[in-house]
C-alpha positions, -999 to +999 in steps of 0.1 A: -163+627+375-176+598+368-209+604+359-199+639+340-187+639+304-166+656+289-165+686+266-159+675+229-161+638+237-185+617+212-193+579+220-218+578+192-218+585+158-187+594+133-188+630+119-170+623+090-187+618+055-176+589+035-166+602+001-158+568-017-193+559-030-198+597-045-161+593-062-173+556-077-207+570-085-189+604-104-167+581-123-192+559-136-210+585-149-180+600-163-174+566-185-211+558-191-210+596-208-177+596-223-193+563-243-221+582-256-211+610-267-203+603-304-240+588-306-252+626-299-233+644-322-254+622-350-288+639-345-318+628-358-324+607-388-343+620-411-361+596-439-370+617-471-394+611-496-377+596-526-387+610-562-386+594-595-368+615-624-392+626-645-374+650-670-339+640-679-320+664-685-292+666-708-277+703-704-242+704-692-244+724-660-211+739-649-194+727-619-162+742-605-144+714-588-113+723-560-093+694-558-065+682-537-036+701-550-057+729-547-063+731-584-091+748-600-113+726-624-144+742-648-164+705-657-129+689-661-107+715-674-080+733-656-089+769-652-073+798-634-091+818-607-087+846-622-100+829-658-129+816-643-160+844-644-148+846-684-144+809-690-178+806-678-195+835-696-177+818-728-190+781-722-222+786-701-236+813-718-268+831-696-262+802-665-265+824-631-254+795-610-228+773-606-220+741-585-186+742-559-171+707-552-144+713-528-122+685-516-123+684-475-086+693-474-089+721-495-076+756-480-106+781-469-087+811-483-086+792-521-127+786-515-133+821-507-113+837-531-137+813-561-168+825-542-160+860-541-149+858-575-183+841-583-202+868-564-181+897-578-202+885-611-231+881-591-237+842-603-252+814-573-227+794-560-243+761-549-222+740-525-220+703-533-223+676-504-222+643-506-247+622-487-237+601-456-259+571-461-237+542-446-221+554-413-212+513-407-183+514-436 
């Protein structure tokens, strides 16, 4: 038997797959990702023209303003919801749009009960958004 081998026996090479550098490799990318993820969820900057005012404009245009208690505001004055489509066919007379500033912790049931109140009268609600022009502050 001493020139025969036997069944199953290997001298050779190891079989087995060495998993470690996959595993280090995987978690590296794991932390190189989980770093730059908030960069994606920026997009792309944009860079506008910017415009010179050339008709000032001295109308008062009507702005319904949700606050943080959740109160309703028609260009400064309290107002009820269910006031509103009167107080502004009172004050604004033939104005078929209106702005919406909601706070960011306002309710979404209070903001779509003022637009369907708004749309009920068929007036354009215009949505107000603020600008994010310094992300460093």
């Amino acid at each position: 038997m001493r020139g025969r081998r036997r069944f199953g026996a290997s001298y050779g090479s190891l079989s087995e797959i060495n998993v470690v550098p996959l595993v280090d490799v995987v978690l590296v990318l794991l932390i190189i990702f989980m770093l730059t993820a908030h960069v994606m969820d920026y997009g792309q900057e944009v860079d506008v023209p910017k415009t010179k005012l050339t008709k000032e404009n001295n109308d008062v245009l009507p702005v319904v303003e949700i606050r943080r208690g959740q109160t309703l505001y028609l260009n400064g004055k309290t107002v009820n919801i269910n006031d509103l489509v009167p107080q502004l066919a009172k004050r604004f007379k033939d104005q078929k749009s209106v702005y919406v500033a909601a706070d960011s912790s306002t309710r979404w049931d209070l903001l779509a009960q003022v637009l369907a109140e708004l749309g009920g009268a068929h007036i354009t609600a215009r949505m107000v958004t603020k600008p994010i022009e310094s992300r460093g502050q």
